[in-house]
C-alpha positions in Angstrom: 129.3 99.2 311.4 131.7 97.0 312.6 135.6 96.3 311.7 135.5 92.9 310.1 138.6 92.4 311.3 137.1 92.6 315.1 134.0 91.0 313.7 135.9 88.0 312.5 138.0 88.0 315.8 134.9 87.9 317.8 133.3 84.9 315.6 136.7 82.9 316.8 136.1 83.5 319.8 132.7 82.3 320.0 133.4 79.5 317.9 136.1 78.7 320.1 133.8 78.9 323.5 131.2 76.5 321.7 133.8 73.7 321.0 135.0 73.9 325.2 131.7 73.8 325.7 130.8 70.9 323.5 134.0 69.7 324.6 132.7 69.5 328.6 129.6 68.1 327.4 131.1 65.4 325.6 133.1 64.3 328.7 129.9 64.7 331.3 127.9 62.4 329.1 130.7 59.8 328.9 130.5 60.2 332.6 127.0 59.7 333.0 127.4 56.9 330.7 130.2 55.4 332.4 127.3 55.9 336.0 124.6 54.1 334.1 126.4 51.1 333.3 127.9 51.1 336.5 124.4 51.2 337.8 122.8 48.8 335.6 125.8 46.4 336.3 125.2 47.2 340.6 120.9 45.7 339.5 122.1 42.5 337.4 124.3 41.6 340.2 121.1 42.2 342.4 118.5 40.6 339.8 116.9 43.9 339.6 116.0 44.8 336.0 115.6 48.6 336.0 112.0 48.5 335.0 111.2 46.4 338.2 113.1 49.1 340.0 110.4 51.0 341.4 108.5 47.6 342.4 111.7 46.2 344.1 112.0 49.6 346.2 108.3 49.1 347.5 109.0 45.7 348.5 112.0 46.6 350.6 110.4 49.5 351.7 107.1 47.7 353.1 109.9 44.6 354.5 111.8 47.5 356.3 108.2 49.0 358.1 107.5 45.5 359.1 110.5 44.4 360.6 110.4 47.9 362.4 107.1 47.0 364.0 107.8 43.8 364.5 110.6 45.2 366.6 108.8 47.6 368.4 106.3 44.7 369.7 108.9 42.9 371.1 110.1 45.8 373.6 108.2 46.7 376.6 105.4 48.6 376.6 106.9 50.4 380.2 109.9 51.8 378.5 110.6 55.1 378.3 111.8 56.8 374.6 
């Protein structure tokens, strides 16, 4: 059996670790907080609402491919790459 004394001094110390841990927690989510608003403030200045997100990232995606083929007709068949 174990010296209470050491028992008790081990409980502190465990205690102790779980409030620096919920400590660090505490701070990462008000970071991730603070990177969600920051985000969702970046898509209202865009006129993205986040549930369109995915839509929006299509839409670009597909303008992007056909602006590079649209490029790529207007060069030259002859030229080397």
């Amino acid at each position: 059996m174990m010296d209470p004394e050491k028992e008790i001094h081990q409980l502190k110390e465990k205690i102790d670790k779980a409030k620096a841990m919920r400590y660090k927690a505490e701070v990462r989510l008000e970071e991730l907080q603070k990177q969600r608003q920051a985000l969702l403030d970046e898509l209202s200045k865009l006129n993205v609402k986040p549930e369109d997100l995915d839509r929006e990232i299509e839409k670009i995606s597909n303008e992007i491919n056909d602006l590079l083929k649209k490029a790529k007709d207007l060069l030259p068949e002859n030229l080397e790459g």
